[in-house]
TORKEMI-910545 format. One record per residue: residue in one letter; x, z, y of N, C-alpha, C, O, CB in turn. Coordinates in nm, 2 decimals. Each point is the difference from the previous one (the first is absolute). Glycine has a CB too. Example, Ala and Ser with C-alpha at 12.3 -4.5 7.8 and 13.67 -1.06 7.14 Angstrom:
a, 1.32, 0.78, -0.57, -0.09, 0.00, 0.12, 0.09, 0.00, 0.12, 0.10, 0.07, 0.00, -0.29, 0.05, -0.12;
s, 0.15, -0.19, 0.23, 0.09, 0.00, 0.11, -0.08, 0.08, 0.11, 0.05, 0.01, 0.11, 0.07, -0.23, -0.17;
end
This chain:
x, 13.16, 13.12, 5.94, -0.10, -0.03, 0.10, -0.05, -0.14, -0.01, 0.09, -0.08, 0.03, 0.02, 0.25, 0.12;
x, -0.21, -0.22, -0.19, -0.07, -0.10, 0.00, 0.00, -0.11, 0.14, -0.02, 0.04, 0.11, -0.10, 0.12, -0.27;
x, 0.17, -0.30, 0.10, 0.04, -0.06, 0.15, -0.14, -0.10, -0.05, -0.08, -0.03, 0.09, 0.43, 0.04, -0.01;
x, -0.36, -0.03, -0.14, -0.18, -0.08, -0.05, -0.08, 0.05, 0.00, 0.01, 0.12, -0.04, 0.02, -0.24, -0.07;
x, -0.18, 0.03, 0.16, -0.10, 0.05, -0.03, -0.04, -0.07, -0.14, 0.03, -0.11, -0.03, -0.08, 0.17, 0.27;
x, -0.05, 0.03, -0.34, -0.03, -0.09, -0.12, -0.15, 0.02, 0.01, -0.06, 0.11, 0.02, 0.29, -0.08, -0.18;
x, -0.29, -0.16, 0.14, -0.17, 0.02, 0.05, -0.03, -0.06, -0.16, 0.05, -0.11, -0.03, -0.11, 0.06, 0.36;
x, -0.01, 0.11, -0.41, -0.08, 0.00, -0.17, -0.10, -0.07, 0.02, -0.09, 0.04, 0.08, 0.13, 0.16, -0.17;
x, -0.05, -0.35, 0.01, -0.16, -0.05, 0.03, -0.08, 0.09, -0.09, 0.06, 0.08, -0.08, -0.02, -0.35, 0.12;
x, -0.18, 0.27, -0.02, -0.13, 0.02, -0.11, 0.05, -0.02, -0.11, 0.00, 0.10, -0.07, -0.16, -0.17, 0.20;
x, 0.20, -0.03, -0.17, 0.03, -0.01, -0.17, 0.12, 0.07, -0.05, 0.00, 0.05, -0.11, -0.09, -0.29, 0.11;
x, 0.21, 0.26, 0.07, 0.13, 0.10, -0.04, -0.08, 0.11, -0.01, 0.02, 0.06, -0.11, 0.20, -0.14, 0.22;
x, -0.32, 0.16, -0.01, -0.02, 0.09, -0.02, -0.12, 0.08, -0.08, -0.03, 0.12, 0.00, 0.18, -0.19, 0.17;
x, -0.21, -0.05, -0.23, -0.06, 0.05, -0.11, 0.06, -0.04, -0.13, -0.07, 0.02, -0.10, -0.11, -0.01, 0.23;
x, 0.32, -0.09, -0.13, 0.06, 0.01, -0.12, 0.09, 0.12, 0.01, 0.05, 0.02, -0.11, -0.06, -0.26, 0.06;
x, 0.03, 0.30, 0.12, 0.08, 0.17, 0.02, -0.12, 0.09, -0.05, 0.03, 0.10, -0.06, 0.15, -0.15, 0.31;
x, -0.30, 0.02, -0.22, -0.03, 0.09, 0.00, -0.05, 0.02, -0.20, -0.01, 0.11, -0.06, -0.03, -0.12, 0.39;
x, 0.01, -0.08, -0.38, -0.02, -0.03, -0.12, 0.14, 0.00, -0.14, 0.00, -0.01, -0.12, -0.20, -0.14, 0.28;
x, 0.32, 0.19, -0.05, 0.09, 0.01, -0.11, 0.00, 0.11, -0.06, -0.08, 0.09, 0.03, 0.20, -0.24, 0.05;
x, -0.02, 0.17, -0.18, -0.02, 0.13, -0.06, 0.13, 0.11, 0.07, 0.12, -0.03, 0.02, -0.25, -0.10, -0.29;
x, 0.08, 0.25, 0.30, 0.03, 0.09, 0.07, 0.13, -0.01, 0.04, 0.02, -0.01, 0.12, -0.17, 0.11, -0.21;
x, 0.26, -0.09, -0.01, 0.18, -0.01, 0.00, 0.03, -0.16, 0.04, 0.10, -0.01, 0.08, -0.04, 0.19, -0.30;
x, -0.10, -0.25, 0.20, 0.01, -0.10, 0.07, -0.04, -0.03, 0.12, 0.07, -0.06, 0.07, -0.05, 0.03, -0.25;
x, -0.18, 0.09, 0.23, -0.01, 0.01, 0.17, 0.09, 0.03, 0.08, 0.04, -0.07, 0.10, -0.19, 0.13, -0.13;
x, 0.20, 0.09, -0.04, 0.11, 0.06, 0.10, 0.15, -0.08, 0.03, 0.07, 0.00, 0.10, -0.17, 0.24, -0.19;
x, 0.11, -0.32, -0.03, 0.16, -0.08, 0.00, -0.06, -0.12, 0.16, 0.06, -0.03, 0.10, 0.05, 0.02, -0.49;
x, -0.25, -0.05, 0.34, -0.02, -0.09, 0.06, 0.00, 0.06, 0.18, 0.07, -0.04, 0.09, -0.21, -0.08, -0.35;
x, 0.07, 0.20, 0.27, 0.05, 0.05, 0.16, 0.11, 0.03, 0.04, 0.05, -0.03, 0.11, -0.21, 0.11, -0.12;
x, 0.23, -0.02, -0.10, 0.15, 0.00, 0.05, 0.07, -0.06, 0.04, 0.10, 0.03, 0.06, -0.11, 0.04, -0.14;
x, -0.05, -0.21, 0.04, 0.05, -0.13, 0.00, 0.01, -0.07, 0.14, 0.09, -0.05, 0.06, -0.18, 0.05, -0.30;
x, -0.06, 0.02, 0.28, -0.06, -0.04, 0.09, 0.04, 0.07, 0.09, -0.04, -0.05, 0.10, -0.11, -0.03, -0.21;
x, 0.23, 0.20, 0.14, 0.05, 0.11, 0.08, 0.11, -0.06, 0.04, 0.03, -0.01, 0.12, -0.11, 0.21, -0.23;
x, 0.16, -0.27, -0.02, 0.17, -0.06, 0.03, -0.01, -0.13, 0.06, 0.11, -0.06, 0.03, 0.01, 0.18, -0.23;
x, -0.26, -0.21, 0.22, -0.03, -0.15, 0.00, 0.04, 0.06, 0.21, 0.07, -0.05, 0.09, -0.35, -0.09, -0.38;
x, 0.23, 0.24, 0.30, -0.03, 0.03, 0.21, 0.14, 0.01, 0.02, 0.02, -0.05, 0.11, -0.26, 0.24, -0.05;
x, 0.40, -0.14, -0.14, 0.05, 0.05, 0.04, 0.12, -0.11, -0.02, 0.08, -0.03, 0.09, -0.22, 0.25, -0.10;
x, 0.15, -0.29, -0.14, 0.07, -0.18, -0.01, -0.10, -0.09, -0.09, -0.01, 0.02, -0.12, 0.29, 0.06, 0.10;
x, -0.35, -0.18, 0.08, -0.08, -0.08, -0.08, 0.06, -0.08, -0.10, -0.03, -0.03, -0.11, -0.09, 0.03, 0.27;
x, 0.22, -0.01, -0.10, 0.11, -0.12, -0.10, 0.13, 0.06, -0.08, 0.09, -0.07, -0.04, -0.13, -0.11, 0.23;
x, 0.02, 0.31, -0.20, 0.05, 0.07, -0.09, -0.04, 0.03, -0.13, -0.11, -0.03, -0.03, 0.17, 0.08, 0.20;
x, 0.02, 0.00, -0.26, -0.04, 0.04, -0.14, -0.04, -0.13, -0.09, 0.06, -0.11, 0.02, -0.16, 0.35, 0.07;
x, 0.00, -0.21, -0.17, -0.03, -0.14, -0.07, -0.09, -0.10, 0.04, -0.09, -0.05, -0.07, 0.15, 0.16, -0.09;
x, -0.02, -0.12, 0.31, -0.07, -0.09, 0.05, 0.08, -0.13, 0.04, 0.10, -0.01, 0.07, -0.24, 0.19, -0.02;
x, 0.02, -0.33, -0.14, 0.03, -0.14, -0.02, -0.08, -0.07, 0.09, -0.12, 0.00, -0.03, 0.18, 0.03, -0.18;
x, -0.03, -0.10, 0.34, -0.13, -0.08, 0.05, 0.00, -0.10, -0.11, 0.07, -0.05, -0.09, -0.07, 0.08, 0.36;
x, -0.11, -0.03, -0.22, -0.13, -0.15, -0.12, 0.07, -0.15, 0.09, 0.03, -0.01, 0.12, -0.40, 0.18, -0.14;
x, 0.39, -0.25, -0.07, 0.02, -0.14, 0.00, -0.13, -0.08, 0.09, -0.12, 0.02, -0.03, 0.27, 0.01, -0.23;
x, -0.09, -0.11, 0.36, -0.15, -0.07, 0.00, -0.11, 0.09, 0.09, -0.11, -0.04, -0.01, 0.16, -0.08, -0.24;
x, -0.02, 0.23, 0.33, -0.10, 0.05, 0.09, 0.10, 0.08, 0.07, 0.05, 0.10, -0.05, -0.27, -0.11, -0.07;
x, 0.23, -0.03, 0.24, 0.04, 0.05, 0.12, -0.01, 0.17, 0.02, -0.10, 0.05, 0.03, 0.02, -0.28, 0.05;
x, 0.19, 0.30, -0.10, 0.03, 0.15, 0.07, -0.06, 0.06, -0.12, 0.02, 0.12, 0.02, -0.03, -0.12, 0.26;
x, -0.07, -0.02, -0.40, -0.05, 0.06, -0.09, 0.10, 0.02, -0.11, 0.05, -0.09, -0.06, -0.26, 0.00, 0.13;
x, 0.22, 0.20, -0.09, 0.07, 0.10, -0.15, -0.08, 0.09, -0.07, -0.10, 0.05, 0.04, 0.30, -0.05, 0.07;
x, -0.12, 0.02, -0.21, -0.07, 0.11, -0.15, 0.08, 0.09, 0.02, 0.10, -0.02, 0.06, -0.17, -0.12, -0.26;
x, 0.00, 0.29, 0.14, 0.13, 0.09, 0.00, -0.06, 0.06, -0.15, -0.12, 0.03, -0.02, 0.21, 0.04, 0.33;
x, 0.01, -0.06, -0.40, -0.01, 0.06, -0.15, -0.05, 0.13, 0.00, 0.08, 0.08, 0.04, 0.10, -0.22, -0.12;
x, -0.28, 0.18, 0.04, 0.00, 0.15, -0.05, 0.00, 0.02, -0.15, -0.11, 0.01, -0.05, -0.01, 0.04, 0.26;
x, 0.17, -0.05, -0.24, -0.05, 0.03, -0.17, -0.07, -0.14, -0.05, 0.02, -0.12, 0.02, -0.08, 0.41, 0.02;
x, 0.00, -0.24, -0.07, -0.10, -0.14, -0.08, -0.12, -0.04, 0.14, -0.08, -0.09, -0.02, 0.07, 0.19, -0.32;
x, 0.00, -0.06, 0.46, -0.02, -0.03, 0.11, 0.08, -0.10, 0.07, 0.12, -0.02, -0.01, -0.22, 0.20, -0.01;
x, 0.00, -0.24, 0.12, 0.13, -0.06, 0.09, -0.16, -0.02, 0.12, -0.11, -0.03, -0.03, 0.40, -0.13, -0.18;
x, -0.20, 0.19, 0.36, -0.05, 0.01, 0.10, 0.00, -0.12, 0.05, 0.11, -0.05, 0.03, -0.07, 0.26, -0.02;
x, -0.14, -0.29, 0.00, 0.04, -0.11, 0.12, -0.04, -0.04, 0.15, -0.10, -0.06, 0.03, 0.11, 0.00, -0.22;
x, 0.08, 0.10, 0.25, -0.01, 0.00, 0.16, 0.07, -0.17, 0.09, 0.06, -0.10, -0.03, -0.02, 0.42, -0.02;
x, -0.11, -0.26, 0.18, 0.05, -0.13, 0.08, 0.06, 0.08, 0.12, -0.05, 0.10, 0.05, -0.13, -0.29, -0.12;
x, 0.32, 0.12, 0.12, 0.05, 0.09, 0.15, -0.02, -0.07, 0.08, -0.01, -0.12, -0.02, 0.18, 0.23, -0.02;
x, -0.19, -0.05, 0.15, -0.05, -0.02, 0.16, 0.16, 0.03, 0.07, 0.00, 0.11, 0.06, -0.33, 0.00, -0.06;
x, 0.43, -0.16, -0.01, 0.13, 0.02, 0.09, -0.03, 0.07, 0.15, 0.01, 0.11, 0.05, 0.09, -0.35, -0.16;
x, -0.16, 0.13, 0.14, -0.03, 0.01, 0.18, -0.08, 0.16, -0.01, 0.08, 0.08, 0.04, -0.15, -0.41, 0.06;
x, -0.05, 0.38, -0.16, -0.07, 0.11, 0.01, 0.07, 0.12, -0.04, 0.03, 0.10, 0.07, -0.20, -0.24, -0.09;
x, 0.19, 0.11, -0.13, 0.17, 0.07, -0.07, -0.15, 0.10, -0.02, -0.04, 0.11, 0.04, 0.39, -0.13, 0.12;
x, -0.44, -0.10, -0.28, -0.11, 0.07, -0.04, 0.01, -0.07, -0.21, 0.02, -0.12, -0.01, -0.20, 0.14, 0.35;
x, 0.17, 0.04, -0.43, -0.01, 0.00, -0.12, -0.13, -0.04, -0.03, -0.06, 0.10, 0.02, 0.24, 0.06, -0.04;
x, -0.25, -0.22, -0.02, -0.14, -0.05, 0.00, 0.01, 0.03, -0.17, 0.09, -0.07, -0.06, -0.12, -0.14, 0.30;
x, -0.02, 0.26, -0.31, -0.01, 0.04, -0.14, -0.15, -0.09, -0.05, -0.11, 0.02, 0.06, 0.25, 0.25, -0.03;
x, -0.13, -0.37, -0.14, -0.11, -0.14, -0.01, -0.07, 0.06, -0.11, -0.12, -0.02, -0.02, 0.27, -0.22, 0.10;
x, -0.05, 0.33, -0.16, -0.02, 0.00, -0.12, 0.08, 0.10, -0.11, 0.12, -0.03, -0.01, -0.19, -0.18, 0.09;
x, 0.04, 0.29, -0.14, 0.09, 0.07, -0.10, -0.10, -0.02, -0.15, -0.12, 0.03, -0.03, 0.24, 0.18, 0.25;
x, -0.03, -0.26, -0.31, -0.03, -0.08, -0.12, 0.05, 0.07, -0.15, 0.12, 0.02, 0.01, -0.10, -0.23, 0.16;
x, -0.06, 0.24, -0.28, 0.07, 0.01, -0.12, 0.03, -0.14, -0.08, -0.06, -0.09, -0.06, -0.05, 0.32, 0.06;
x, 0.24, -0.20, 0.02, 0.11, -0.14, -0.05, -0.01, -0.07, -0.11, 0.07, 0.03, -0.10, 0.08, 0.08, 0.18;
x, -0.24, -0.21, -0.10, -0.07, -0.13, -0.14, 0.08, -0.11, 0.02, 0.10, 0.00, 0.06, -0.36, 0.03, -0.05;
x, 0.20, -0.13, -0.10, 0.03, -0.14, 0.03, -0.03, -0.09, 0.08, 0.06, -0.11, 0.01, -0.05, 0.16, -0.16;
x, -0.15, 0.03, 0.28, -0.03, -0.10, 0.08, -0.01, 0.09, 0.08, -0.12, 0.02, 0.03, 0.04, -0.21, -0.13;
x, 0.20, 0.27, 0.17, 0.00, 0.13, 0.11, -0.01, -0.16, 0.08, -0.09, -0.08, -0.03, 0.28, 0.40, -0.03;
x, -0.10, -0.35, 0.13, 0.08, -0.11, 0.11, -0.11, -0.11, -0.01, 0.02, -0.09, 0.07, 0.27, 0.12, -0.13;
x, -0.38, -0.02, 0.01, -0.08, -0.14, 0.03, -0.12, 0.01, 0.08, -0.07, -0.09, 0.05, 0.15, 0.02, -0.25;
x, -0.10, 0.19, 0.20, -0.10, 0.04, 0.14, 0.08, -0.01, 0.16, -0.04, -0.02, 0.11, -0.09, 0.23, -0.30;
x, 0.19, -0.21, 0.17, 0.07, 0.04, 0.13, 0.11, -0.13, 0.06, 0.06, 0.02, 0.11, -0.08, 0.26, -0.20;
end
């Protein structure tokens, strides 16, 4: 049972929607387990920005910000994993 809400900006969700098929579905899945533990699985908060963490998918990695008080998952960004993933964000 989902104890978060997870709200997708514009840009996660036209990088979901542009990935390739087997990987969509991992990536929702993902995003299914972000409502239920954010800070579970392979998820690292980011150095240097407040309540913001990555969570690994494969050669993906999701990057969100938590709202404690709301106990809302703000999703900023879902990325395929380069040399300059971390420098947007």
């Amino acid at each position: 049972m989902p104890s978060w809400t997870v709200s997708i900006s514009s840009s996660a969700q036209k990088s979901i929607r542009r990935a390739p098929r087997h990987e969509r579905d991992r990536l929702l899945a993902e995003l299914d387990r972000l409502a239920v533990d954010p800070l579970g699985g392979n998820t690292v908060r980011l150095h240097g920005l407040p309540n913001t963490a990555r969570r690994r998918v494969g050669d993906w990695r999701i990057i969100f910000e938590l709202d404690f008080d709301r106990r809302v998952v703000v999703v900023a960004d879902i990325v395929r994993r380069t040399t300059t993933t971390y420098r947007r964000h």
